[in-house]
DONUKE-114922 format. One record per atom (N, C-alpha, C): x, y negated, z negated; residue in one letter; atom name. Coordinates in nm, 2 decimals, decimal comma. Example, Ala and Ser with C-alpha at 12.3 -4.5 7.8 and 13.67 -1.06 7.14 Angstrom:
REC       xx       yy       zz   type   atom
REC     1,32     0,57    -0,78      A      N
REC     1,23     0,45    -0,78      A     CA
REC     1,32     0,33    -0,78      A      C
REC     1,28     0,22    -0,71      S      N
REC     1,37     0,11    -0,71      S     CA
REC     1,29     0,00    -0,79      S      C
This chain:
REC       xx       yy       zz   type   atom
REC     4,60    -8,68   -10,19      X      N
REC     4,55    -8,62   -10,07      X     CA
REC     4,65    -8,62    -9,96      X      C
REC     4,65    -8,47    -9,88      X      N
REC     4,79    -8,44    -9,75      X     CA
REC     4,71    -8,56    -9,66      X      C
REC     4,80    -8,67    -9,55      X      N
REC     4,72    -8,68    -9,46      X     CA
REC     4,80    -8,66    -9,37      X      C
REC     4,86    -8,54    -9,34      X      N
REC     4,95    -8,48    -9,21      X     CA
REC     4,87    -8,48    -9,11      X      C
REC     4,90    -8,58    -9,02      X      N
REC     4,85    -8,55    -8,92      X     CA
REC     4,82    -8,43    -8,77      X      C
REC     4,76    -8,44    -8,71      X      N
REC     4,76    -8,31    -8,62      X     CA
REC     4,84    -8,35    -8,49      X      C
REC     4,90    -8,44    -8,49      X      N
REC     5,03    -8,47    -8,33      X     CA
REC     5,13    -8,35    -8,37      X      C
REC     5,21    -8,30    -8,53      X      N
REC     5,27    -8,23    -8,50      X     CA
REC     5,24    -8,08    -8,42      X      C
REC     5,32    -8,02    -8,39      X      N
REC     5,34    -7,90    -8,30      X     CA
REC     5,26    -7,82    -8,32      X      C
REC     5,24    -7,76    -8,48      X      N
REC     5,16    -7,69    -8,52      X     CA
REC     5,04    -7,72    -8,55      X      C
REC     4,96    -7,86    -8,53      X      N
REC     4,84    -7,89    -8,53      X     CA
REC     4,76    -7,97    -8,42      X      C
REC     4,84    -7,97    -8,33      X      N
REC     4,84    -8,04    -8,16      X     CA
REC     4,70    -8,01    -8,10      X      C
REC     4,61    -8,10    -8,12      X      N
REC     4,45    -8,12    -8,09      X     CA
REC     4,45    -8,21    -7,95      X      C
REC     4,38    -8,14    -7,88      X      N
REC     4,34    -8,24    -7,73      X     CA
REC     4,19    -8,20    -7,73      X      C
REC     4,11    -8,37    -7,69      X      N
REC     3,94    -8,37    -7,70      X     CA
REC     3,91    -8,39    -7,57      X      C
REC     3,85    -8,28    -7,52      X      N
REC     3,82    -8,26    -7,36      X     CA
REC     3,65    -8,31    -7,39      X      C
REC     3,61    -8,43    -7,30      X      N
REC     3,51    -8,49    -7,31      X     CA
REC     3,44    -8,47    -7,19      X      C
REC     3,31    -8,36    -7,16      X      N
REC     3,25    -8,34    -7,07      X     CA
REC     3,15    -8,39    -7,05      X      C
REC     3,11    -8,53    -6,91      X      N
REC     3,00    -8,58    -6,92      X     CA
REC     2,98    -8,63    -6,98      X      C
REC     3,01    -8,69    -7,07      X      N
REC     2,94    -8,78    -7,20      X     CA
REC     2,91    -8,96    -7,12      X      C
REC     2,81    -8,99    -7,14      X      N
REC     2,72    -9,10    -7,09      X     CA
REC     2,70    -9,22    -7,15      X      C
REC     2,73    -9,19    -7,32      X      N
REC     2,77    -9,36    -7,37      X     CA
REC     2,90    -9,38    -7,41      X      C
REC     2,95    -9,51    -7,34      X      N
REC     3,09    -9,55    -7,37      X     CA
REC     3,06    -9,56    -7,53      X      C
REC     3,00    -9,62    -7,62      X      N
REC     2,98    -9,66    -7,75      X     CA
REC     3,01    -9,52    -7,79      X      C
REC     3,00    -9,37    -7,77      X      N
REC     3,02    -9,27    -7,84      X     CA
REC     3,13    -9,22    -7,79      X      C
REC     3,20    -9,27    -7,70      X      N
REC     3,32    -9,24    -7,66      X     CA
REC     3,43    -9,32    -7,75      X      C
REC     3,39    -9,44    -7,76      X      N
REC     3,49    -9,55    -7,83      X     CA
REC     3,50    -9,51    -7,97      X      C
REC     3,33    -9,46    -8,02      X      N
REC     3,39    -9,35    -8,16      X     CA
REC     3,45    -9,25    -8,17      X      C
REC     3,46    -9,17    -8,04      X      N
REC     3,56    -9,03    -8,04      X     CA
REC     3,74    -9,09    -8,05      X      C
REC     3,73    -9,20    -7,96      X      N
REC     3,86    -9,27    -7,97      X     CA
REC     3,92    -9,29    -8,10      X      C
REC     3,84    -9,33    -8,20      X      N
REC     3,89    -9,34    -8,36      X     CA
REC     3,88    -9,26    -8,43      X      C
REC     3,81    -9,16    -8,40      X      N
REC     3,80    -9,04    -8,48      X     CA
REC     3,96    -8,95    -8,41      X      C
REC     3,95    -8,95    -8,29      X      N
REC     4,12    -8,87    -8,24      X     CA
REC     4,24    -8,95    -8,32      X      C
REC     4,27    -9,06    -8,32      X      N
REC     4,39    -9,19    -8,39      X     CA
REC     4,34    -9,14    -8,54      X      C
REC     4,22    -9,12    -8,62      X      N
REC     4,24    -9,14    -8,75      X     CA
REC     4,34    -8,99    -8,81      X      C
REC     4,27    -8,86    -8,71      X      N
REC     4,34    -8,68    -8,72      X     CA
REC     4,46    -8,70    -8,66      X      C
REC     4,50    -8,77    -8,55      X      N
REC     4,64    -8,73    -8,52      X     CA
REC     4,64    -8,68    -8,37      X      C
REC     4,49    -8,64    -8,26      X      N
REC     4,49    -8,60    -8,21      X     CA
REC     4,61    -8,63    -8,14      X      C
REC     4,61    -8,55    -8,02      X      N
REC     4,72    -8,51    -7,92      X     CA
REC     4,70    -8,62    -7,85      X      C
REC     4,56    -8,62    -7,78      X      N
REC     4,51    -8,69    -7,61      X     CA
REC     4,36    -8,67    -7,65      X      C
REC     4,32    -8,73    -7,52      X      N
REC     4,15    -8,73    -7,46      X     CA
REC     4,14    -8,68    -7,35      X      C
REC     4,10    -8,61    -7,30      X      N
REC     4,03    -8,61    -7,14      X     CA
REC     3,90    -8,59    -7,11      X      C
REC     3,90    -8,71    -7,02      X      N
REC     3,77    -8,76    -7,01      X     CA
REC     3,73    -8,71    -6,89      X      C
REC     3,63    -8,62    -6,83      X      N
REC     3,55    -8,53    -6,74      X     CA
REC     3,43    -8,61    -6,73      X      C
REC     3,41    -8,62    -6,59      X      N
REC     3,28    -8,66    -6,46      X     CA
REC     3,28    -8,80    -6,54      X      C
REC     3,15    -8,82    -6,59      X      N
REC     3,12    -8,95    -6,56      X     CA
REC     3,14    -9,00    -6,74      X      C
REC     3,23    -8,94    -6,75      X      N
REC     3,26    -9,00    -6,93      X     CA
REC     3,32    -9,12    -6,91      X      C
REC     3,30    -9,19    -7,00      X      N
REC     3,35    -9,39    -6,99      X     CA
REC     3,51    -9,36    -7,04      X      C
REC     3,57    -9,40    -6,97      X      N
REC     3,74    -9,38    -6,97      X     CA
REC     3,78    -9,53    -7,02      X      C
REC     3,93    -9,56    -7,11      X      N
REC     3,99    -9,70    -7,05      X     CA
REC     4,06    -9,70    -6,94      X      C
REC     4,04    -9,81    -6,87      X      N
REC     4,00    -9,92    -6,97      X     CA
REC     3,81    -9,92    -6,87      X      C
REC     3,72    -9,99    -7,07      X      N
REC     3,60   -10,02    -7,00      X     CA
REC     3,56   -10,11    -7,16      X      C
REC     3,51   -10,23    -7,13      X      N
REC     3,46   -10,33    -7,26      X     CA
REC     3,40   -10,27    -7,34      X      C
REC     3,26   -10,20    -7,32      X      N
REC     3,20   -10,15    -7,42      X     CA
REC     3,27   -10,02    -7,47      X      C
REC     3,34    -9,91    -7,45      X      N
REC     3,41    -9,86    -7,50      X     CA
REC     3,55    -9,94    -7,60      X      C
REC     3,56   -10,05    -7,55      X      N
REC     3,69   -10,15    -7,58      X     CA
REC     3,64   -10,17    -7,72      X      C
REC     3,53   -10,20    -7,74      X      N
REC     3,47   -10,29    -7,85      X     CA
REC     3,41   -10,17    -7,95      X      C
REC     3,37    -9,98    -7,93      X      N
REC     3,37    -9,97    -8,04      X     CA
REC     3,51    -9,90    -8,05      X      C
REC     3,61    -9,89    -7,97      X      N
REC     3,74    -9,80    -7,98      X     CA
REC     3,85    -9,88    -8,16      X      C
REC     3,78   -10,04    -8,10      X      N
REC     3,88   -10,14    -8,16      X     CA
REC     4,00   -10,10    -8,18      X      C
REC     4,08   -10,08    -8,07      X      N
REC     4,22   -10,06    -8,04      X     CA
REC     4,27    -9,92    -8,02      X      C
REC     4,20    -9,83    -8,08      X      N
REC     4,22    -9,69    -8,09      X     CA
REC     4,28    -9,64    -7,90      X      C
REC     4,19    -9,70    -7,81      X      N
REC     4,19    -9,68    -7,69      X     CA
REC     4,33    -9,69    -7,62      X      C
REC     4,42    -9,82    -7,71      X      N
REC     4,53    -9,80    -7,67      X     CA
REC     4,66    -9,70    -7,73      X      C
REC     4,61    -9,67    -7,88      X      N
REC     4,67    -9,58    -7,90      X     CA
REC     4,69    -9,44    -7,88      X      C
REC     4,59    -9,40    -7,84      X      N
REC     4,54    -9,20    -7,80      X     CA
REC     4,55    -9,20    -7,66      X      C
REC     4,61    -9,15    -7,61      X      N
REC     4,65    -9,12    -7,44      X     CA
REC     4,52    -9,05    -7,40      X      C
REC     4,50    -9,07    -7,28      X      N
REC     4,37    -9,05    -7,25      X     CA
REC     4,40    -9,02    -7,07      X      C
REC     4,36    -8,93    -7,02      X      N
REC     4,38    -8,85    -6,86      X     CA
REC     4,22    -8,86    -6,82      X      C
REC     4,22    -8,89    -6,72      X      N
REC     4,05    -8,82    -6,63      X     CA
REC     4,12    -8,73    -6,55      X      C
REC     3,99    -8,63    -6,57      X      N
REC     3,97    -8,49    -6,51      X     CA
REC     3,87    -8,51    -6,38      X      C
REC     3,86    -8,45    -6,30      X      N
REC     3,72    -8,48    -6,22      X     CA
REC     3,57    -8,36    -6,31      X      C
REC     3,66    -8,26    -6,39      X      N
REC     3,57    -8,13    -6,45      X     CA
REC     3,65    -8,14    -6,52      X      C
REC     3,53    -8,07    -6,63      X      N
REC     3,57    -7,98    -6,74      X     CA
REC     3,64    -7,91    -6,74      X      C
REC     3,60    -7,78    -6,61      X      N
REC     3,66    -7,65    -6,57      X     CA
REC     3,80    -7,66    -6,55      X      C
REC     3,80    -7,82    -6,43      X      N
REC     3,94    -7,83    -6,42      X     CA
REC     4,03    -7,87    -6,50      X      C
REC     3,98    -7,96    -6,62      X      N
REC     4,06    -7,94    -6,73      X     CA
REC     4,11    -7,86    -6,82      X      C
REC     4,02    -7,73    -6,82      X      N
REC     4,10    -7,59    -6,89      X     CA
REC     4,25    -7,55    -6,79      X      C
REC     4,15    -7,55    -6,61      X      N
REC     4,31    -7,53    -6,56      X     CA
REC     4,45    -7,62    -6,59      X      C
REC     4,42    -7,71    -6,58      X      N
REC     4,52    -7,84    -6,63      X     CA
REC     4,59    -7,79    -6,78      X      C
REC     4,50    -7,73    -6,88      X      N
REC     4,57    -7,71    -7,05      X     CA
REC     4,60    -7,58    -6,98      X      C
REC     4,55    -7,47    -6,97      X      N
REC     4,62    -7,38    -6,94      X     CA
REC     4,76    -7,38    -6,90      X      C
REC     4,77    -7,45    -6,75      X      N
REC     4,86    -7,46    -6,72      X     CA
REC     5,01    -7,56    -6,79      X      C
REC     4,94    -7,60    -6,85      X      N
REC     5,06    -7,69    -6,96      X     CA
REC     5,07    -7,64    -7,11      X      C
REC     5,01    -7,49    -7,10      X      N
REC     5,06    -7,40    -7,18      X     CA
REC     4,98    -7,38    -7,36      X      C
REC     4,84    -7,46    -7,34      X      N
REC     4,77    -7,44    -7,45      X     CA
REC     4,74    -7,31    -7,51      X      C
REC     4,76    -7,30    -7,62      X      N
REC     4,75    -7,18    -7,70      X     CA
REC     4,58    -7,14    -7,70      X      C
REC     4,49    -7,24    -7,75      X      N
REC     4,37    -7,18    -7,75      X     CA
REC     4,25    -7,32    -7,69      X      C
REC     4,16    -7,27    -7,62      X      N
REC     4,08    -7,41    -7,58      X     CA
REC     3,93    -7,32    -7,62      X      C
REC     3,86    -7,38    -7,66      X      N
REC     3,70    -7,36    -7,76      X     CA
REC     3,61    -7,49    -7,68      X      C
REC     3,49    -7,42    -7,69      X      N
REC     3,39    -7,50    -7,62      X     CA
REC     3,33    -7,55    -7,78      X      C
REC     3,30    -7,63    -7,81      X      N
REC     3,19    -7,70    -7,93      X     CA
REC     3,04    -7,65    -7,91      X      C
REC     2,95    -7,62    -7,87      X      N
REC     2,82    -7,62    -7,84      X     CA
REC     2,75    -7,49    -7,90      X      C
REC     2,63    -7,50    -7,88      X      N
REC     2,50    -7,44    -7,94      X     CA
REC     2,43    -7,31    -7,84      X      C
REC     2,56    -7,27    -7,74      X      N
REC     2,53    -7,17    -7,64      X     CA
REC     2,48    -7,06    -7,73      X      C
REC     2,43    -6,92    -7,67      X      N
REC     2,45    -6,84    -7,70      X     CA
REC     2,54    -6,78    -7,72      X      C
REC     2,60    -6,71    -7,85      X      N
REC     2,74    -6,63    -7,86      X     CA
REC     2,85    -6,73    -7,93      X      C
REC     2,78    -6,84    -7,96      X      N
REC     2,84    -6,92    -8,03      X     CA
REC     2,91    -6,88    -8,19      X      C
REC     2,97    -6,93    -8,24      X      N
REC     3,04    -6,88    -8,36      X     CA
REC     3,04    -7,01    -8,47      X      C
REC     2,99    -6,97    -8,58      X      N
REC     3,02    -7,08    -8,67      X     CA
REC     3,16    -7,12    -8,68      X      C
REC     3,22    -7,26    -8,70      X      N
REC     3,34    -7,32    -8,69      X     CA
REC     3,41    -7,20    -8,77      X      C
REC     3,32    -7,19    -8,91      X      N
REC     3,42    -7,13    -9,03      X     CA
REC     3,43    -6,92    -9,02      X      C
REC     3,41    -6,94    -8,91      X      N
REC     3,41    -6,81    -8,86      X     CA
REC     3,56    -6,77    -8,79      X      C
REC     3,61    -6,89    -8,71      X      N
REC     3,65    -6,87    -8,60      X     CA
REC     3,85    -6,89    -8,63      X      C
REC     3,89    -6,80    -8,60      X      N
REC     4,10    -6,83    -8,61      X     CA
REC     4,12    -6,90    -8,53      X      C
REC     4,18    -7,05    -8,55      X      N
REC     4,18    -7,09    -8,49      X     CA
REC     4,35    -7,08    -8,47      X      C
REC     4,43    -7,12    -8,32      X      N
REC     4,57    -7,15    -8,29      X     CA
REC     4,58    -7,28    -8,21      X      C
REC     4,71    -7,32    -8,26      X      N
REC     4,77    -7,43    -8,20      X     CA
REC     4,85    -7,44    -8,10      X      C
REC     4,88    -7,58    -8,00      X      N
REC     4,76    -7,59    -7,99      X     CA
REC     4,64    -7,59    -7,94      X      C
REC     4,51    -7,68    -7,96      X      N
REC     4,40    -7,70    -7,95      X     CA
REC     4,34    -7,75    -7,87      X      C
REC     4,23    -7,70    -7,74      X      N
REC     4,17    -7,79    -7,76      X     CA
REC     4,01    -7,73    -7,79      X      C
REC     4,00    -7,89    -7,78      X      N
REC     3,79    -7,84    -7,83      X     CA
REC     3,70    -7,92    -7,74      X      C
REC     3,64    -7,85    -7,63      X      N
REC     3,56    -7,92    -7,57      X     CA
REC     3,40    -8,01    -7,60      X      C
REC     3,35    -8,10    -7,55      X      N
REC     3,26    -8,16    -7,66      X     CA
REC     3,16    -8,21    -7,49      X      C
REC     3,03    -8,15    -7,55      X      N
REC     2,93    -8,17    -7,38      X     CA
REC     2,89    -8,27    -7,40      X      C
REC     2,82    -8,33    -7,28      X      N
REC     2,66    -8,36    -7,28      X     CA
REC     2,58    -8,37    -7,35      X      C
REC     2,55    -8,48    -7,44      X      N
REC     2,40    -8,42    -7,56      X     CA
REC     2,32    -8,38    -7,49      X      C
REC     2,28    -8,37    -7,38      X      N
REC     2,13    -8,34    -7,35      X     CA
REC     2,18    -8,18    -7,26      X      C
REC     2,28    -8,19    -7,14      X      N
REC     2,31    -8,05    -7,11      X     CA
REC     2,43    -8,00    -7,19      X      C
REC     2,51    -8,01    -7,26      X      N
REC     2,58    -7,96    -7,34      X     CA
REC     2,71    -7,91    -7,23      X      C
REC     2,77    -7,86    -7,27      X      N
REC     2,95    -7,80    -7,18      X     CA
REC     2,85    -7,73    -7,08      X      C
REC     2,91    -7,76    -6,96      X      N
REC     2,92    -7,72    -6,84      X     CA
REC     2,91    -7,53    -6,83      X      C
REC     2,81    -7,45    -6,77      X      N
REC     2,82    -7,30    -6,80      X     CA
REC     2,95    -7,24    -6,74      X      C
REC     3,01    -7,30    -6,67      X      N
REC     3,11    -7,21    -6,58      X     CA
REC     3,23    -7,27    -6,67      X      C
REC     3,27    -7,43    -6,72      X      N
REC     3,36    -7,41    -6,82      X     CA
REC     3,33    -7,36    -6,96      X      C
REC     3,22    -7,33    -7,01      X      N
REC     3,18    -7,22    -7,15      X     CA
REC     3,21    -7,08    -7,07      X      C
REC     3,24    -7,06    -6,97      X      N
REC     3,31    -6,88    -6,93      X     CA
REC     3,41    -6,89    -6,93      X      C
REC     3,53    -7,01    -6,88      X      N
REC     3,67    -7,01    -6,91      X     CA
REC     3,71    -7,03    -7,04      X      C
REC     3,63    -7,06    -7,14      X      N
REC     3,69    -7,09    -7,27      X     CA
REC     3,75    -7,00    -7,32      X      C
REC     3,83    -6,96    -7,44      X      N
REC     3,87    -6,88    -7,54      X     CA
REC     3,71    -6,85    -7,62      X      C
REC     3,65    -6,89    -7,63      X      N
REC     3,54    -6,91    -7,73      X     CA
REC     3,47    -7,02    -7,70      X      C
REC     3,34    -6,99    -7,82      X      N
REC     3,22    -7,13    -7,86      X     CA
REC     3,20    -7,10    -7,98      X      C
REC     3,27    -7,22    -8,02      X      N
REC     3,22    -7,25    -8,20      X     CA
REC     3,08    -7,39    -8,18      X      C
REC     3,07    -7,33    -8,34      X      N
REC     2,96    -7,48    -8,35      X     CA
REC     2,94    -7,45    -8,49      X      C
REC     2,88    -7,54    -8,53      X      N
REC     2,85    -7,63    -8,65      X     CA
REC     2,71    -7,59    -8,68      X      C
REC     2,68    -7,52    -8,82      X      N
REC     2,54    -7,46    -8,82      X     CA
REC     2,47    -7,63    -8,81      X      C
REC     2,33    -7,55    -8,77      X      N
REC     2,22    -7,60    -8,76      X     CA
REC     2,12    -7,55    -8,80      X      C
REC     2,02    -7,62    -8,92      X      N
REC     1,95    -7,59    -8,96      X     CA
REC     1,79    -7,63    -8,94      X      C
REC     1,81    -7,72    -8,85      X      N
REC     1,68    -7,81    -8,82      X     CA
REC     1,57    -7,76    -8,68      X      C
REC     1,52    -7,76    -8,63      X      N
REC     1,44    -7,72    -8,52      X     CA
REC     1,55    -7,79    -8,37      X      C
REC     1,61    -7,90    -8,37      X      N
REC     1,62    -7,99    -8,29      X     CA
REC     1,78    -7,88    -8,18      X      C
REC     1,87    -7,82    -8,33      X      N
REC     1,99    -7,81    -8,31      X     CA
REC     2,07    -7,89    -8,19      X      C
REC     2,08    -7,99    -8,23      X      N
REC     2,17    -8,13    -8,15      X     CA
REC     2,17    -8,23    -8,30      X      C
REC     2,33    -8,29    -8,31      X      N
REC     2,33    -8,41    -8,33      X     CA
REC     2,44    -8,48    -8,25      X      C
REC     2,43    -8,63    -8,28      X      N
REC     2,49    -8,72    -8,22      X     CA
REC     2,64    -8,66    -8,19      X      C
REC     2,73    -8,69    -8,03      X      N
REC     2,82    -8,61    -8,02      X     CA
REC     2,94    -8,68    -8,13      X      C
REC     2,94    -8,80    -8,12      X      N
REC     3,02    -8,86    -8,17      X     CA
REC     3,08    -8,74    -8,34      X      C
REC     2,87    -8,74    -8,40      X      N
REC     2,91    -8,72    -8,56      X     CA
REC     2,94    -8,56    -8,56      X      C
REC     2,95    -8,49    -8,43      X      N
REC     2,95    -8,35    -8,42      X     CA
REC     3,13    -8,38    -8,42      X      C
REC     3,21    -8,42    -8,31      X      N
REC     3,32    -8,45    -8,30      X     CA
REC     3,40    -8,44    -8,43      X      C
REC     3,36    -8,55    -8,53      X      N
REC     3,38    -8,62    -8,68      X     CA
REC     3,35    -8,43    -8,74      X      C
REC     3,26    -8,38    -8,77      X      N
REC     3,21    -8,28    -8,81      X     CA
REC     3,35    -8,17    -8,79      X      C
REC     3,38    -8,16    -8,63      X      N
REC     3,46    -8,03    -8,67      X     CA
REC     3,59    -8,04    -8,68      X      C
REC     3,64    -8,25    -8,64      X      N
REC     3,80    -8,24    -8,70      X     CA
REC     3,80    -8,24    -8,86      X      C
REC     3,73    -8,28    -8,88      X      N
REC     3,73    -8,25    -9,07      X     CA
REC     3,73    -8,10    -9,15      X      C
REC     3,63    -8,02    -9,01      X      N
REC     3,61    -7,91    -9,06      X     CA
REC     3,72    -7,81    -9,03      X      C
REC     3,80    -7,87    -8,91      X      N
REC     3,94    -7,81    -8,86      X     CA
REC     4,06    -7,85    -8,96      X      C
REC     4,05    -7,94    -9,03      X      N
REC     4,13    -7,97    -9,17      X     CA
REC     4,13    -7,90    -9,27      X      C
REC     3,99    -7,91    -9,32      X      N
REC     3,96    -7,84    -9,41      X     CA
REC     4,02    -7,65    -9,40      X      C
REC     3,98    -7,61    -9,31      X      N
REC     3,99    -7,49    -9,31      X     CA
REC     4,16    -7,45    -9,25      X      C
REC     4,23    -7,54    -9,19      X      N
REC     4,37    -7,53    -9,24      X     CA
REC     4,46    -7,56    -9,38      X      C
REC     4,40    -7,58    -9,44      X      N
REC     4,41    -7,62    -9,61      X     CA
REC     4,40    -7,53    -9,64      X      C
REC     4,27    -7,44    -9,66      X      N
REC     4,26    -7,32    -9,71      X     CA
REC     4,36    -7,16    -9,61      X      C
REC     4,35    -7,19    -9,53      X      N
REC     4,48    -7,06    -9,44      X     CA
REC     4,58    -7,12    -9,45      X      C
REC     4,69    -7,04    -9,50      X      N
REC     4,81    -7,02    -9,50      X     CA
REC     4,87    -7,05    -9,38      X      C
C-alpha cells in the first residue's frame, strides 16, 4: 500500500477549522492531518487551538507536529490562502449546491474547510469558496460527527487521487 504523503507540492492539504467547540474533536483532526501528511491547521473563532490540555490529551503529540495559525474568520482565512497563493479552497458542508466529494476536480494545493456541527461554514465564507463538496448522506439527520466527516474526506481525497492520473 502507497503511503505518500500529502506535504508534497502536489498534494499540499491545509484544514481550515471554522468554530468548532470541542477541543476533543479538534485533537482528532490533529491526528487525522499528521497521519495524510497535511500541510497546517487553521483554527477560526472560537476553535480550541495549541496549546490547550484537553485538545493535548486527544492530539497525543500530533499537536506538536502539524503547524497550526489562528485566524479570527474563516472568511479571513480564504483571504490569508488566497493570498499565499492556494490553488483551490472547498467548503465541506451540506449547503445547498453542494457536490458529492466524488464529483468534484480537485487541485493542489488544498484547502477544505470544516464548520460548526450545529451551524456548519460560515454563509459569507461558503460564497468565497471555490466550491461545496460533501459526503452523501443518506439518513434524515444529514450531520455526522466533524471529526469522522474530516477522516471521511482525507481518505476520500486519497482514494480518488489513486484512481486520476
Amino acid at each position: 500500500m502507497n503511503s505518500t504523503p500529502c506535504k508534497s507540492a502536489e498534494r499540499s492539504i491545509t484544514l481550515v477549522l471554522d468554530r468548532l467547540r470541542s477541543a476533543h474533536n479538534t485533537g482528532n483532526i490533529f491526528r487525522l492531518a499528521e497521519a495524510v501528511g497535511a500541510r497546517e491547521i487553521i483554527a477560526c473563532g472560537y476553535t480550541p487551538a495549541p496549546p490547550h490540555p484537553k485538545l493535548a490529551r486527544t492530539a497525543m503529540g500530533t499537536e506538536l507536529l502539524v503547524p497550526c495559525r489562528r485566524v479570527a474568520t474563516s472568511l479571513e482565512a480564504v483571504a490569508l490562502l488566497r493570498r499565499e497563493g492556494m490553488r483551490q479552497i472547498l467548503a465541506v458542508d451540506t449547503a445547498p449546491g453542494a457536490r458529492l466529494v466524488w464529483e468534484w476536480q480537485f487541485s493542489y494545493p488544498l484547502a477544505l474547510i470544516f464548520g460548526n456541527e450545529a451551524l456548519g461554514v460560515l454563509p459569507e465564507t461558503l460564497a468565497a469558496c471555490d466550491g461545496v463538496v460533501m459526503l452523501p448522506m443518506f439518513g434524515t439527520k444529514t450531520s455526522i460527527n466533524v471529526g469522522n466527516s474530516v477522516a471521511a474526506m482525507l481518505y476520500a481525497l486519497d482514494g480518488l487521487a489513486r484512481l486520476r492520473p
